[in-house]
C-alpha positions as CSV (number, residue, x, y, z in Angstrom):
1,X,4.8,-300.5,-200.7
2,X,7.7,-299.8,-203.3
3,X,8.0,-297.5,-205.4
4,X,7.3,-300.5,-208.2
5,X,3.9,-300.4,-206.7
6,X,3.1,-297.4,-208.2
7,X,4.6,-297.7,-211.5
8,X,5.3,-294.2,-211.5
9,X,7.5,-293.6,-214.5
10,X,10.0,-290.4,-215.0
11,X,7.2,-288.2,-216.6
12,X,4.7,-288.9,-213.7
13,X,7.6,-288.2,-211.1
14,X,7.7,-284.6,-213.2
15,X,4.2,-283.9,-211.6
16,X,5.8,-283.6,-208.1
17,X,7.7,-281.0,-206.2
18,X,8.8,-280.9,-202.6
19,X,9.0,-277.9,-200.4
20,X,10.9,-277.6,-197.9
21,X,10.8,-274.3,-195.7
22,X,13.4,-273.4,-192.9
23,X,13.9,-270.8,-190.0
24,X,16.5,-271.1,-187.6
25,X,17.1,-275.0,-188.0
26,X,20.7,-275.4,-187.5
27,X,19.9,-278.0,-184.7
28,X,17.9,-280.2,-186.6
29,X,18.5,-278.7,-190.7
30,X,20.6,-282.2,-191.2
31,X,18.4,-284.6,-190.1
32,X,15.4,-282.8,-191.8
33,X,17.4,-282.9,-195.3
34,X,18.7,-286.5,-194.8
35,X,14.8,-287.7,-194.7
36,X,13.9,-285.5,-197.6
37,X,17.2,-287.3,-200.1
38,X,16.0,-290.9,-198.4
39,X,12.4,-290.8,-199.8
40,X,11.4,-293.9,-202.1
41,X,9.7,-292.0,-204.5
42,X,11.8,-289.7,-206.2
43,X,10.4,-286.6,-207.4
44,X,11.0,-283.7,-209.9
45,X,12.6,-281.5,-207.7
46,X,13.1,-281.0,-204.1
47,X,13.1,-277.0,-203.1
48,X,15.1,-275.9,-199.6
49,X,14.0,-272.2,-198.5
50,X,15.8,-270.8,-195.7
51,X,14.0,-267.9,-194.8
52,X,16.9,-265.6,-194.3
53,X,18.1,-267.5,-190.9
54,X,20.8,-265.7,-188.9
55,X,21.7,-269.0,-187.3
56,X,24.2,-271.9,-189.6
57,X,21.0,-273.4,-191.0
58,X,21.4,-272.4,-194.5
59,X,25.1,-273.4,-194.0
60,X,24.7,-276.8,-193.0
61,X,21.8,-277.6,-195.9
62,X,24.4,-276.5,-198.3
63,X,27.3,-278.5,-196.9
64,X,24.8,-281.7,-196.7
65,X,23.6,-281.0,-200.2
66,X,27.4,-281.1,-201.3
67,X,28.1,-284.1,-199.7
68,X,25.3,-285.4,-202.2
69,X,26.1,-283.5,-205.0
70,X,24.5,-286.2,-207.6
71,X,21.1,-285.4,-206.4
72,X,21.0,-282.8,-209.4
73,X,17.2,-282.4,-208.6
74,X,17.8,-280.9,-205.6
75,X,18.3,-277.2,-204.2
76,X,18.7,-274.5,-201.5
77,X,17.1,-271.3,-202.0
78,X,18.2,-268.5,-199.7
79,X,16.0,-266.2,-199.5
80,X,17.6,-262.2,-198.6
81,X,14.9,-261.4,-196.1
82,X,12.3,-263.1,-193.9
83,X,8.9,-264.1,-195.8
84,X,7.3,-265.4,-192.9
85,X,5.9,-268.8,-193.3
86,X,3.4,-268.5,-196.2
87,X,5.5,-266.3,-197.4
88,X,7.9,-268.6,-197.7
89,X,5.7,-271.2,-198.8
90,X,4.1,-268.8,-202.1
91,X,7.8,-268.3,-202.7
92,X,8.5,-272.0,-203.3
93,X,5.3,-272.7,-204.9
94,X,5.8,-270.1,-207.2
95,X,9.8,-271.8,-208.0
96,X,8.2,-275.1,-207.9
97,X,7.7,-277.0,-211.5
98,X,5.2,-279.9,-210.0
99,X,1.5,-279.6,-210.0
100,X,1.4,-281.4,-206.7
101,X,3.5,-280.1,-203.7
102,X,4.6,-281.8,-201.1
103,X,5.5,-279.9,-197.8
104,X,8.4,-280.1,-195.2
105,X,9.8,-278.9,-192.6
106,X,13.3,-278.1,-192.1
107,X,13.2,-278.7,-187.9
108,X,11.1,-282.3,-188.9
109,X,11.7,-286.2,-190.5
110,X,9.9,-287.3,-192.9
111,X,9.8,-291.3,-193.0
112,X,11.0,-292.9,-196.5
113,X,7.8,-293.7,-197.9
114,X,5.9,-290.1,-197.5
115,X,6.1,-289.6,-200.5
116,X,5.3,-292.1,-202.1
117,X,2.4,-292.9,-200.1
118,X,0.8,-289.6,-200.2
119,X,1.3,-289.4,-204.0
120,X,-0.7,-292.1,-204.0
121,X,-3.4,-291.1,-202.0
122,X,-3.3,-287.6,-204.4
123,X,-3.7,-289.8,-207.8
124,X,-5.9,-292.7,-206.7
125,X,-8.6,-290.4,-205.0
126,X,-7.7,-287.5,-207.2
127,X,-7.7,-285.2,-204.1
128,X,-7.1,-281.2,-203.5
129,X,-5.2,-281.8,-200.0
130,X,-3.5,-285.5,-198.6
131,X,-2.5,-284.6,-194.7
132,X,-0.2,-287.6,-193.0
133,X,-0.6,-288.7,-189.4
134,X,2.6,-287.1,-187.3
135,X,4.8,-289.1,-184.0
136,X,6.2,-286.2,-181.9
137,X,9.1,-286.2,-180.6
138,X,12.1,-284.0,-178.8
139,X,14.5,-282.0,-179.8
140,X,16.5,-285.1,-180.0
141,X,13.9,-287.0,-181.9
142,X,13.4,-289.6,-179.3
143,X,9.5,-290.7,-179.4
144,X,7.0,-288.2,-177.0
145,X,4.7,-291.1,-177.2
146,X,1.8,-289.3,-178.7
147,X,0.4,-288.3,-182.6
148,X,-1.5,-286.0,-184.6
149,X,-3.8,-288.7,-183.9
150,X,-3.8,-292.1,-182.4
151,X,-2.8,-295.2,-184.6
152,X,-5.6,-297.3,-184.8
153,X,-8.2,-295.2,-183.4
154,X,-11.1,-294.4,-185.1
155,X,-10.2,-290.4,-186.9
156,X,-12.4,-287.4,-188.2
157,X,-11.8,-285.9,-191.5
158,X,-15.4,-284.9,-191.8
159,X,-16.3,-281.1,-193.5
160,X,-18.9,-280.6,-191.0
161,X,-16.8,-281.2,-187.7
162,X,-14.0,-278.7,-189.0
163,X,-16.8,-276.0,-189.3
164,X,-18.4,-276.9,-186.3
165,X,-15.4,-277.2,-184.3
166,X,-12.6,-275.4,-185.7
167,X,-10.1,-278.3,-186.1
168,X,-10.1,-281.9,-187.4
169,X,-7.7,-284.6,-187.8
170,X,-7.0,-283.0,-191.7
171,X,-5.5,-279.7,-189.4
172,X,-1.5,-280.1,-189.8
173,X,1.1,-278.4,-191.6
174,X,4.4,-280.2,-192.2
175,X,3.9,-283.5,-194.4
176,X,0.9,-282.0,-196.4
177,X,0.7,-282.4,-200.0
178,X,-1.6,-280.0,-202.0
179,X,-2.5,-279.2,-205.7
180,X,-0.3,-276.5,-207.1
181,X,-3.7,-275.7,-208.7
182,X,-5.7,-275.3,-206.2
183,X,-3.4,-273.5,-203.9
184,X,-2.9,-271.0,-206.9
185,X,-6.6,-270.0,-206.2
186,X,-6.8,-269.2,-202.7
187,X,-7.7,-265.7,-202.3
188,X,-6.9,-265.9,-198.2
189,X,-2.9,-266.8,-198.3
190,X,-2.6,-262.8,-199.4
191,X,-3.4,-262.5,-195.8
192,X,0.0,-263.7,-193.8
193,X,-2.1,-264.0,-190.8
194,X,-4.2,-266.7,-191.9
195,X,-4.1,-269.6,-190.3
196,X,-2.4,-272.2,-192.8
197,X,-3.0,-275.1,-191.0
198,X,-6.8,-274.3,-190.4
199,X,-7.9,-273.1,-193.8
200,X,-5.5,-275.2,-195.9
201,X,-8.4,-278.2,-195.2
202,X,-11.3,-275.9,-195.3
203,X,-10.2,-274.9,-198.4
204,X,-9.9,-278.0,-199.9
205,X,-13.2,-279.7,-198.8
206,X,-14.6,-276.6,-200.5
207,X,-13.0,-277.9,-203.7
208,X,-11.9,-281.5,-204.7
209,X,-12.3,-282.7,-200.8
210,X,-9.4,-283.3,-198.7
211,X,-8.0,-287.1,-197.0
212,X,-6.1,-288.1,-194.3
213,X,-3.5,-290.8,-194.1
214,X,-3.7,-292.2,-190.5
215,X,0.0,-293.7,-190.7
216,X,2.7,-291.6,-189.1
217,X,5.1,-290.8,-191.9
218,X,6.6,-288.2,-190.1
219,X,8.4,-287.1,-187.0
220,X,6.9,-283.8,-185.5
221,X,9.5,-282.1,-183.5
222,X,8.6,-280.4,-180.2
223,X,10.9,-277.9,-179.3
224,X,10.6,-274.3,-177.9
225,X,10.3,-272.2,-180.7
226,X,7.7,-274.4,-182.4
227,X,4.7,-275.5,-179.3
228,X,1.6,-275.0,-180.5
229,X,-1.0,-272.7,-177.7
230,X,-3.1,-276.3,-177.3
231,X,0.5,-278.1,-175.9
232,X,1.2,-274.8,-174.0
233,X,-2.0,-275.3,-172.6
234,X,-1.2,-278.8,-171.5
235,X,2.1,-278.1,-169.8
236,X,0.4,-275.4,-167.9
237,X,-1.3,-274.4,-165.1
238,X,-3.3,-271.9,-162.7
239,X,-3.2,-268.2,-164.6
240,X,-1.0,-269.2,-166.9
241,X,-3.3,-271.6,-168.9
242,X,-6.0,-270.0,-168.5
243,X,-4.2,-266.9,-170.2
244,X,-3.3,-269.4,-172.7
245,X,-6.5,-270.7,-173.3
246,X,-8.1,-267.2,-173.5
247,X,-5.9,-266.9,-176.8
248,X,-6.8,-270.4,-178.2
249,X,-10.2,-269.2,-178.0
250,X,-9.8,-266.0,-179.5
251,X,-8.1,-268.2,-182.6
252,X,-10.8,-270.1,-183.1
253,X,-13.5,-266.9,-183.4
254,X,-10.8,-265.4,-186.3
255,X,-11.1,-269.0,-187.6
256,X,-14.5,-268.9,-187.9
257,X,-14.8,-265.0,-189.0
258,X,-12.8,-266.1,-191.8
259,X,-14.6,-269.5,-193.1
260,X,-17.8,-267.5,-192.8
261,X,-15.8,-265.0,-195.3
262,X,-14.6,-267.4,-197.3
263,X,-17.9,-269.0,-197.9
264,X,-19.8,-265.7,-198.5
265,X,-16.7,-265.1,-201.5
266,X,-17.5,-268.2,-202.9
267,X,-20.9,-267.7,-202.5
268,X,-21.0,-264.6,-204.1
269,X,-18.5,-265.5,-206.9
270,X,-20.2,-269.0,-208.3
271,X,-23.8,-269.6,-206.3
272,X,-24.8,-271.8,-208.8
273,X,-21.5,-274.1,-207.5
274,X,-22.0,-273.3,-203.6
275,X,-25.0,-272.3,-202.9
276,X,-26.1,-275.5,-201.5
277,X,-22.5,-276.3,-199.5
278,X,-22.9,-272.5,-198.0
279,X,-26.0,-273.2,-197.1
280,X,-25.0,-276.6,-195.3
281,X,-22.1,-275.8,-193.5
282,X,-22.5,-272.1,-192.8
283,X,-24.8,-272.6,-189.9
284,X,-22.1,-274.7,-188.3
285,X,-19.7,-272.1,-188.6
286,X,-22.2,-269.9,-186.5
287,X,-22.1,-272.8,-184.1
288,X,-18.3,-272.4,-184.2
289,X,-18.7,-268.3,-183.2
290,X,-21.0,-269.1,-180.7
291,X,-19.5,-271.8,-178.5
292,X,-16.2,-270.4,-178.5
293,X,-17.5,-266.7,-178.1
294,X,-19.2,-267.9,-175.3
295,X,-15.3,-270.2,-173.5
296,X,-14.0,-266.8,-174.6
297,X,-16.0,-264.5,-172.2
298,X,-16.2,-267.4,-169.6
299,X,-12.3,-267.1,-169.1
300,X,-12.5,-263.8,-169.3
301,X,-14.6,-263.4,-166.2
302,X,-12.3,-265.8,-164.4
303,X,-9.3,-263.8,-165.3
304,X,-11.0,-261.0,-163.7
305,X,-12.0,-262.7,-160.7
306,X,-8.5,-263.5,-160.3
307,X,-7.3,-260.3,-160.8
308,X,-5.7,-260.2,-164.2
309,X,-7.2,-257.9,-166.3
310,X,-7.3,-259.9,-170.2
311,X,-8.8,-257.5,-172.6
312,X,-10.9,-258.7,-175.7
313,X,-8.6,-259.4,-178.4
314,X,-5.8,-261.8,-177.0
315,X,-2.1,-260.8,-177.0
């Protein structure tokens, strides 16, 4: 696909802004930035936050930025003390000119087409939420041999499996594009704790649905600072993981406390609207609470057996 594909002309480009947030990069800041000026769709405006890193990230955007110092749409924010992540995200979204926003990383690569092909997704299905298919790789972005989700294989995007299960293949952060729109009404991002990743999708299939592209158009770094509990989980064993997986669980009961929440404000605010979705995908919310109330206290008693004393509530 080129970007003659999509006829996209100068004022359509003007719909779309890219954010792209940073903490503590300076390893991979360069290579993250590169991806972003490589796209081949062109947007509005590409937006660098680094959230007050005490490392040479900010630094080395700047110097790389320079170095392209034509790329007039293009810019580094940096910000004078830590937001956090949505923090950070709200503070780009509110900068931000587009009304679609398209999210990076600054420790990731985005492929050249990502945005193109994820604009595309957004304006032929006329979508709240577009979430790409990721390759991990290491710190020094050689392929882990494994994805968000396997090419080829059959993938759920599905409503009902996210309540049900807490997760589907529309949970991932970096590479996401959104409606400015949408994201401008989402009462739960006052909350820093909430889980961006989970209720960005549940969010979005509770307005104009949500798709996933099933092509990696990114590279996901693995690195240290950035392992998700499930790949902790994975790489460990004995006490450990089950230590590990006694948080995972207690995640996924404050995921499901807060859809439940979330559909009850909805609920409240417009039944005429949601009435009918409440009443569909509540109960598997409850389904949710219950199975992984129930892995919760399993572990639990396992810790105990094993001497290690895990109270309710994770770390």
């Amino acid at each position: 696909m080129s970007g003659s594909d999509l006829d996209l002309n100068a004022e359509e480009a003007r719909r779309v802004s890219i954010i792209c947030v940073t903490y503590q990069h300076e390893k991979f800041a360069r290579a993250a930035v590169r991806s972003l000026l490589q796209q081949t769709y062109h947007p509005f405006e590409i937006i660098i936050l680094d959230d007050a890193s005490t490392d040479a990230t900010a630094d080395i955007i700047a110097a790389e930025l320079s170095a392209h110092s034509h790329r007039s749409e293009t810019r580094l924010i940096r910000n004078e003390r830590n937001l956090g992540y949505c923090g950070n995200v709200l503070k780009g979204v509110g900068m931000a000119q587009g009304e679609f926003i398209l999210l990076a990383h600054g420790d990731d690569i985005m492929l050249p087409a990502w945005a193109e092909k994820v604009v595309k997704v957004w304006r032929d299905e006329k979508v709240s939420l577009v979430v790409v298919n990721a390759e991990f790789v290491d710190e020094n972005a050689e392929s882990l041999d494994r994805f968000r989700r396997p090419p080829g294989e059959a993938y759920d995007e599905s409503f009902e499996t996210l309540a049900r299960d807490g997760s589907n293949a529309l949970c991932g952060g970096s590479g996401m594009g959104f409606e400015r729109q949408f994201f401008a009404g989402l009462n739960w991002l006052r909350d820093e704790r909430a889980p961006f990743d989970i209720m960005m999708p549940f969010s979005a299939c509770l307005a104009d649905g949500a798709r996933f592209v099933p092509e990696p158009l990114l590279k996901k770094r693995l690195h240290p600072q950035n392992l998700s509990l499930g790949l902790a989980a994975e790489r460990s064993t004995g006490i450990e993981r089950l230590m590990i997986e006694f948080d995972i669980f207690c995640n996924h009961l404050e995921y499901s406390f807060r859809m439940e929440a979330e559909l009850d404000r909805l609920n409240e605010a417009d039944p005429s609207r949601f009435s009918e979705i409440v009443s569909r995908i509540k109960p598997l919310v409850a389904v949710q609470t219950s199975e992984m109330a129930r892995k919760l206290v399993r572990t639990r008693i396992e810790l105990n057996r094993l001497g290690v004393k895990r109270p309710l509530g994770g770390k």
